[in-house]
N, C-alpha and C positions, 0 to 999 in steps of 0.2 A: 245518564246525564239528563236532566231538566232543560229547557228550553222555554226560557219565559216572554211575553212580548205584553213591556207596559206601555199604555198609550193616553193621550189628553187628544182629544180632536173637539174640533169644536161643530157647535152643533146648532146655529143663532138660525142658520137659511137651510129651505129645503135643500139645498145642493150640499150644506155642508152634511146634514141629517142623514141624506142616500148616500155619503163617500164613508163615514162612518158607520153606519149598517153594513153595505157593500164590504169594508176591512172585516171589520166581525164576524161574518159569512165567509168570507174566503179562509181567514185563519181558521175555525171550525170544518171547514171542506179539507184542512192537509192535516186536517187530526187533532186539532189545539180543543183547550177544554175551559171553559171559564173556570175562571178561579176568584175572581171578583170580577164587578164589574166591568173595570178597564185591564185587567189583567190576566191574560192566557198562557197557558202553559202544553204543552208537551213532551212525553218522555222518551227520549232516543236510546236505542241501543250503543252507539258509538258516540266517538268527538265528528267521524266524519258523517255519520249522520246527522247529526245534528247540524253542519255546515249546509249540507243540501238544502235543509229546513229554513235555518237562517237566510240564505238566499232567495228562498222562497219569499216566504217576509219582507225581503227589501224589493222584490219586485212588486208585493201588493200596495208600498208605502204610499198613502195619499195626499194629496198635494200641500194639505194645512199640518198642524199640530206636532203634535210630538209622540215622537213613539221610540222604546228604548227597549233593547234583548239583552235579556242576561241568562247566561248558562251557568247553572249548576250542577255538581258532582251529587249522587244520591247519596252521599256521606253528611255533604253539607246539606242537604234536602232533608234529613233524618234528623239534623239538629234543628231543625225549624218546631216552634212550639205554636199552637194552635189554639186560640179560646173563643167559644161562641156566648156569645151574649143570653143571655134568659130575658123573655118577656115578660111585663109584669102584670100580675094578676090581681086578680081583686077579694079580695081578704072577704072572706066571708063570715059572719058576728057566729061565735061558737054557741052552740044551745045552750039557755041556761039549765045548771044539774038543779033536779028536786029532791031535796032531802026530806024521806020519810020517816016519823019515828017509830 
């Protein structure tokens, strides 16, 4: 089982800045892994582990934003499809060939 924790915190005052670092350190300290930027994940061995975890999480919740868990089965974690972007490059002009006769 997946355990996901997505979140919006805002970030406008240093106090909001330190509560939102402060969340992302914590969930990182019980094992959570970025997976995007506002989005954490880790993988439990049971439903009741992942409860513990959950709990965990609503105790770090900070006093603004939003933040939302969602648990996945590795079944539906395995139907998930992944694609990374390619940067772009810069074309470089091909040699000209010289025909000799």
């Amino acid at each position: 089982m997946w355990v996901l924790v997505l979140f919006d915190l805002p970030t406008e005052t240093k106090k909001e800045v330190k509560a939102a670092t402060d969340f992302r350190k914590k969930l990182m300290q019980d094992g959570f892994i970025m997976f995007q930027f506002s989005i954490y994940l880790r993988h439990c061995a049971s439903r009741e582990n992942a409860d513990v975890h959950i709990k965990r999480v609503k105790t770090l919740l900070p006093e603004k934003g939003h933040v939302g868990i969602l648990c996945v089965t590795d079944k539906q974690w395995g139907t998930m499809e992944l694609f990374y972007g390619k940067k772009e490059k810069t074309v470089s002009t091909p040699y000209q060939q010289l025909e000799l006769f």
